[in-house]
Every structure is written in structure tokens, then in C-alpha cells.
Short mmCIF file of the C-alpha atoms (twelve columns), coordinates in Angstrom:
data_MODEL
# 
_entry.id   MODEL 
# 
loop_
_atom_site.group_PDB 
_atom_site.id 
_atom_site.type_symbol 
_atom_site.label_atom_id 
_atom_site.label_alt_id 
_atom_site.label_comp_id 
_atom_site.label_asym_id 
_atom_site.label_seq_id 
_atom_site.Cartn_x 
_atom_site.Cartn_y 
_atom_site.Cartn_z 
_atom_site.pdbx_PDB_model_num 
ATOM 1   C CA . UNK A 1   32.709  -31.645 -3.343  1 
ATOM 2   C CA . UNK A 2   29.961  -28.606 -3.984  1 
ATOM 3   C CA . UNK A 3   28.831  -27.605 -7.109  1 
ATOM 4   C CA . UNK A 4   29.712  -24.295 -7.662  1 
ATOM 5   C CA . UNK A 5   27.236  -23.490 -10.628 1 
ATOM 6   C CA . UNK A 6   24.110  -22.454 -8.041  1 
ATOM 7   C CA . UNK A 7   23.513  -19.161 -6.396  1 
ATOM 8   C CA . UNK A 8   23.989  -19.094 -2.759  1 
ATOM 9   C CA . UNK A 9   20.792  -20.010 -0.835  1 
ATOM 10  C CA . UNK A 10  18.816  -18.457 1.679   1 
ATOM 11  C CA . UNK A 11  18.609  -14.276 2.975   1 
ATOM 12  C CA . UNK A 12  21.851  -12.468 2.229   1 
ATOM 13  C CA . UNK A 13  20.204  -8.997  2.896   1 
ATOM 14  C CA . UNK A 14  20.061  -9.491  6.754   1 
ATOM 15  C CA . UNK A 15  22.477  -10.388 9.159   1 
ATOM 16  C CA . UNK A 16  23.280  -12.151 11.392  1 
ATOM 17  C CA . UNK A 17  20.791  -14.570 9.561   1 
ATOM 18  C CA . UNK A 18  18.972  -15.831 13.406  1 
ATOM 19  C CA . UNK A 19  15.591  -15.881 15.292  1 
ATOM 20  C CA . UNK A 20  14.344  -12.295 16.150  1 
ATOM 21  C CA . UNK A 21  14.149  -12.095 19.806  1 
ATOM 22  C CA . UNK A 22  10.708  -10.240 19.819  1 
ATOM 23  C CA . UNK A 23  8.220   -9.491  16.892  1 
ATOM 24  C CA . UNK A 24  7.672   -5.858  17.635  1 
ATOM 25  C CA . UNK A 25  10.917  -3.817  16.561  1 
ATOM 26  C CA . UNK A 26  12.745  -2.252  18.660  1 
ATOM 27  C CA . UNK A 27  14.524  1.240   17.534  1 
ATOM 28  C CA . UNK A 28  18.016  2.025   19.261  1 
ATOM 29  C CA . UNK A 29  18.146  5.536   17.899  1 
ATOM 30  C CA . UNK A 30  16.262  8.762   16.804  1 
ATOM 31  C CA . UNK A 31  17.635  12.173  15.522  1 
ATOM 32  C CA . UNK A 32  19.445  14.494  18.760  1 
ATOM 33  C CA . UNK A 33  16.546  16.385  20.639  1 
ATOM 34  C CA . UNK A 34  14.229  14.115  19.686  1 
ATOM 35  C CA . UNK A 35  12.884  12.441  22.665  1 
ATOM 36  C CA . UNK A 36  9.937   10.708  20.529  1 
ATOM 37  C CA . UNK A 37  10.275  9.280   16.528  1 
ATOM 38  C CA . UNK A 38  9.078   11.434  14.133  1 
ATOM 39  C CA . UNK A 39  8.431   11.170  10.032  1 
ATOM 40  C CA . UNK A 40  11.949  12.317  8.876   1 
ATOM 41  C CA . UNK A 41  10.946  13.496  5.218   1 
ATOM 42  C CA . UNK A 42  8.665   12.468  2.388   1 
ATOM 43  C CA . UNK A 43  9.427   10.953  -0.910  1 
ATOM 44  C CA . UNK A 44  9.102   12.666  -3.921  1 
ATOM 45  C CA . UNK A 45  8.492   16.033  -3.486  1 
ATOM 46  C CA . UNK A 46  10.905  19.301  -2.854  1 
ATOM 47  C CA . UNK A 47  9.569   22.358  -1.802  1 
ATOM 48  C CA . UNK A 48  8.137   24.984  -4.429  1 
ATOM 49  C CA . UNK A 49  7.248   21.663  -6.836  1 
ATOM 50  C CA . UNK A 50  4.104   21.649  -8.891  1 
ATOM 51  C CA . UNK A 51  4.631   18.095  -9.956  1 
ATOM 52  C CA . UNK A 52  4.831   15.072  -7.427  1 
ATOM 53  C CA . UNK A 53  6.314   11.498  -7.575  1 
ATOM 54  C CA . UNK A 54  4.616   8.253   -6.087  1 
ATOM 55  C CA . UNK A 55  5.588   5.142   -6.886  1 
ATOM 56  C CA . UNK A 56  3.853   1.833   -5.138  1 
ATOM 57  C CA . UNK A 57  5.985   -1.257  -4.727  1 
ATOM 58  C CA . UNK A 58  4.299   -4.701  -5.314  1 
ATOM 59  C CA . UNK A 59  6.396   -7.795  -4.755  1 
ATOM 60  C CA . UNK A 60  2.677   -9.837  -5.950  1 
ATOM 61  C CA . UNK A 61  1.058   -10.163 -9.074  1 
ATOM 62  C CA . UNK A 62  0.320   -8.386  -12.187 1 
ATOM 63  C CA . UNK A 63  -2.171  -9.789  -13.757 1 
ATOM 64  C CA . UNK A 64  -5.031  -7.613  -12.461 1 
ATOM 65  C CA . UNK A 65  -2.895  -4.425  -11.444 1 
ATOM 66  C CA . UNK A 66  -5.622  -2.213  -8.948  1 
ATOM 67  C CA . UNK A 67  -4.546  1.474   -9.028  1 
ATOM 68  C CA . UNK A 68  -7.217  2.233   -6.832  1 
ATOM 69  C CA . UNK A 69  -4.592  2.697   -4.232  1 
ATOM 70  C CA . UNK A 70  -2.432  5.305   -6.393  1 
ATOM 71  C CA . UNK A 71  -5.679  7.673   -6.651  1 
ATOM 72  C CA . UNK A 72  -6.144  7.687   -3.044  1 
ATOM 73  C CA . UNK A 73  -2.574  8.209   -2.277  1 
ATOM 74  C CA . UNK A 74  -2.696  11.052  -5.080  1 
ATOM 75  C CA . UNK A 75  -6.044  12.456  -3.283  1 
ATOM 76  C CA . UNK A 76  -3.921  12.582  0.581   1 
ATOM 77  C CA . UNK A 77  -0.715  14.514  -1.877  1 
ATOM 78  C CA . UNK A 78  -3.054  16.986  -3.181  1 
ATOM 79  C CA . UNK A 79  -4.694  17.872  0.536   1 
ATOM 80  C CA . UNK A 80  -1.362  17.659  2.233   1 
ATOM 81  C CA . UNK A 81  0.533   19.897  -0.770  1 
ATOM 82  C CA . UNK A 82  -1.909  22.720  -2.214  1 
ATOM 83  C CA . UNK A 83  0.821   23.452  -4.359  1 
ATOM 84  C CA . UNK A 84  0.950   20.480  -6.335  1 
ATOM 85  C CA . UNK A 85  -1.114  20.226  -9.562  1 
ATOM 86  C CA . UNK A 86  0.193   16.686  -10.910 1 
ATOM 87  C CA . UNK A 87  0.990   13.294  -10.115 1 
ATOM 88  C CA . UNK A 88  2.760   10.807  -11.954 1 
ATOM 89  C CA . UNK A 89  2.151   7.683   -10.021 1 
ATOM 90  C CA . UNK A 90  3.086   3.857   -11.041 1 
ATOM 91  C CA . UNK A 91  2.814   0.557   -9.317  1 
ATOM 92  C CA . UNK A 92  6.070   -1.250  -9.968  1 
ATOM 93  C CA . UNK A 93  5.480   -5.260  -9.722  1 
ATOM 94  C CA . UNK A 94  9.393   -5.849  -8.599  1 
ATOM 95  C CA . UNK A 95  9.133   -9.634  -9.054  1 
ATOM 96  C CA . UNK A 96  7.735   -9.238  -12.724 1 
ATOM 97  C CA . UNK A 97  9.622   -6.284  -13.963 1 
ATOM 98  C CA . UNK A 98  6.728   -4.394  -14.510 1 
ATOM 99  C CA . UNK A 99  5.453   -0.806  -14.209 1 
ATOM 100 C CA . UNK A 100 1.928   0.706   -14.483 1 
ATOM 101 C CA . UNK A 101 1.390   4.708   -14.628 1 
ATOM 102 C CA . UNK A 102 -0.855  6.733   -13.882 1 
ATOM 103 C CA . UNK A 103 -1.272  10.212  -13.801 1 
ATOM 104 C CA . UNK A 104 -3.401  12.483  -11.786 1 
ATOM 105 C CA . UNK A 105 -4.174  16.264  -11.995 1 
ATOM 106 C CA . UNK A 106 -5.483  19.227  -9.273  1 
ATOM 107 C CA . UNK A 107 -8.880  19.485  -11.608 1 
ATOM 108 C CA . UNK A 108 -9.905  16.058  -11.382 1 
ATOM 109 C CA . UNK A 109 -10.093 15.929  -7.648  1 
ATOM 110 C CA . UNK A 110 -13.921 15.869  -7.526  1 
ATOM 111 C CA . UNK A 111 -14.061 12.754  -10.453 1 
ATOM 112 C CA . UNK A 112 -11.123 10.829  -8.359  1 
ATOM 113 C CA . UNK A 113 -13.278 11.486  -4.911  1 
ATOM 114 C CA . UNK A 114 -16.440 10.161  -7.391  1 
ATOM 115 C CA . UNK A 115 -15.172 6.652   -7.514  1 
ATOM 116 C CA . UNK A 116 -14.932 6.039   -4.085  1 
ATOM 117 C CA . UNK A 117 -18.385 7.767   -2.953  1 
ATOM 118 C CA . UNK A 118 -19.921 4.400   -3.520  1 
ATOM 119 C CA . UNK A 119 -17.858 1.884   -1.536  1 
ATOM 120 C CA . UNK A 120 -17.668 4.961   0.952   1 
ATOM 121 C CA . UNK A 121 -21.438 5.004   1.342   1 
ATOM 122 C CA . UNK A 122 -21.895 1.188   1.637   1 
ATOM 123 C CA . UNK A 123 -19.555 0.751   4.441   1 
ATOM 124 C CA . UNK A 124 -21.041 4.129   6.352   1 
ATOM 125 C CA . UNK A 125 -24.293 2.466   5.752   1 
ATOM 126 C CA . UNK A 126 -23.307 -1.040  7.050   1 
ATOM 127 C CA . UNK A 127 -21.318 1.340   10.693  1 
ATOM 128 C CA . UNK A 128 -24.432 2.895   11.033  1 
ATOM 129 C CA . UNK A 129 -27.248 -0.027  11.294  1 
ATOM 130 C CA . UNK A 130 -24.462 -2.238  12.295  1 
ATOM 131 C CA . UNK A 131 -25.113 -4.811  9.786   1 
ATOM 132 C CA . UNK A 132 -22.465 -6.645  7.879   1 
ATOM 133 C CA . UNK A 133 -24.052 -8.530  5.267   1 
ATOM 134 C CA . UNK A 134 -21.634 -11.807 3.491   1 
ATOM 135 C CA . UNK A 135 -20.019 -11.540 0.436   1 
ATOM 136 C CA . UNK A 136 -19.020 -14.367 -1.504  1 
ATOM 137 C CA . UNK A 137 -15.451 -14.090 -2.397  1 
ATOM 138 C CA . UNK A 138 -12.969 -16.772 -2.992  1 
ATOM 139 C CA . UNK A 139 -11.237 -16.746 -0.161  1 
ATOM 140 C CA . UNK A 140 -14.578 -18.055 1.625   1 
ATOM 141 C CA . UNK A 141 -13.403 -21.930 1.642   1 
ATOM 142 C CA . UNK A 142 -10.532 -20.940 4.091   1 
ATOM 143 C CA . UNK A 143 -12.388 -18.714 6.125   1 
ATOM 144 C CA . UNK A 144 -12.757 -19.727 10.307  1 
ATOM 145 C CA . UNK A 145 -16.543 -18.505 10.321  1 
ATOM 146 C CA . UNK A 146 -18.985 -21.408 10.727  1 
ATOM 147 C CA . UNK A 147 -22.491 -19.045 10.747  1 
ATOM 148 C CA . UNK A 148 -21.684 -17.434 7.403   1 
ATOM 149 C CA . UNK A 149 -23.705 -18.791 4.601   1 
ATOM 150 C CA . UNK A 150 -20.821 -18.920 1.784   1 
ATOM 151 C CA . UNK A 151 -18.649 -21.469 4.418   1 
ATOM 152 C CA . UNK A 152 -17.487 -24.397 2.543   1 
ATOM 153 C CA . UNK A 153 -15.804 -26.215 5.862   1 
# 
């Protein structure tokens, strides 16, 4: 006899619940007179608005929330939409209930643009002379390459 005092188990969101038959997806259908895809709309903004929208899903963890992703995505509104002069932006941890803001405004472009000059300048630096020198980061115990200095294996 089952217990009927447990949730169901497994996917209900997708159907039939079976092996995909290829890992690229395939579309079926676009928009009439459309003979290629094309972005259909953007989220969060409606024309003649000063103020803009972005919110960042995260299905991982929030114990060390990075909203250096938010600022860049607030950087690409501001150059794509000249008419926008704020951002309210969040990261919403959907597993944890949780929501981070952030807001962003038109006059601190060249401050937000400030914090990624360094990074920016490392990684030119490292394209240029074509050297790629180790870091040491956790994830260095499961990593495949055997010259590296930090290799555990």
C-alpha cells in the first residue's frame, strides 16, 4: 500500500519525463516573416522609462552574494538605453528565499567602470605577452592539469 504523506518524486515541470534525443535544442517555430530567430523583447524596461528593472536569478548560494555581475549588467542598460538614469537591480537566491539590491545611477558610470579597470588590465596584460600565470584557488585539487604548480593529484 503507498504512503500517501510524501510529495511526488522526480521533475513534474517537463513532460514527457524521457531521454532528450540530442543535446543542442532544436526550435520548431519563430514569429511569421521571420526566416532567422531574433531577441523578441527585453525585460524590464518600456519605452520613455527613466528607471530600469534587473533582477538576477541564483538557484546557488548566499552566503557570499557577488553583485559584480548586476553592475556590469547595469553598465550594458545604461549604453544600450541613454534614457535611463537608474537601476534597481537584485540577485534573488530562489532556493534560499533571499533577495539582495542594488541600485545604480547614470552619474556613477565612471566609479562602476573603476572597479573593473583592474581585472580588465590584468587579463589584457596576460592576451598580450601570452602568459597565464597559476592561481591558487580551491578548486585546484580537482583540476586535470599535471604541469601547474598548485596540482594536488
Amino acid at each position: 500500500m503507498p504512503d500517501i504523506h510524501h510529495p511526488k518524486r522526480g521533475s513534474h515541470g517537463y513532460s514527457p519525463r524521457k531521454r532528450a534525443r540530442a543535446e543542442t535544442p532544436h526550435i520548431k517555430s519563430w514569429p511569421e516573416g521571420m526566416d532567422k530567430p531574433k531577441i523578441q523583447g527585453f525585460l524590464g524596461y518600456k519605452a520613455g522609462m527613466t528607471h530600469a528593472f534587473i533582477v538576477d536569478y541564483k538557484t546557488g548560494s548566499n552566503k557570499y552574494p557577488d553583485p559584480k555581475q548586476l553592475r556590469l549588467m547595469s553598465l550594458m542598460t545604461f549604453a544600450h538605453f541613454p534614457e535611463v538614469n537608474k537601476i534597481k537591480a537584485g540577485l534573488l537566491f530562489v532556493m534560499h528565499n533571499s533577495f539582495v539590491t542594488e541600485e545604480y545611477e547614470r552619474k556613477d558610470i565612471d566609479k562602476s567602470w573603476d572597479k573593473f579597470k583592474g581585472p580588465l588590465e590584468r587579463l589584457n596584460n596576460s592576451y598580450e605577452t601570452n602568459s597565464w600565470p597559476p592561481n591558487y584557488t580551491p578548486l585546484c585539487r580537482y583540476c586535470p592539469v599535471k604541469t601547474c604548480d598548485f596540482n594536488q593529484g
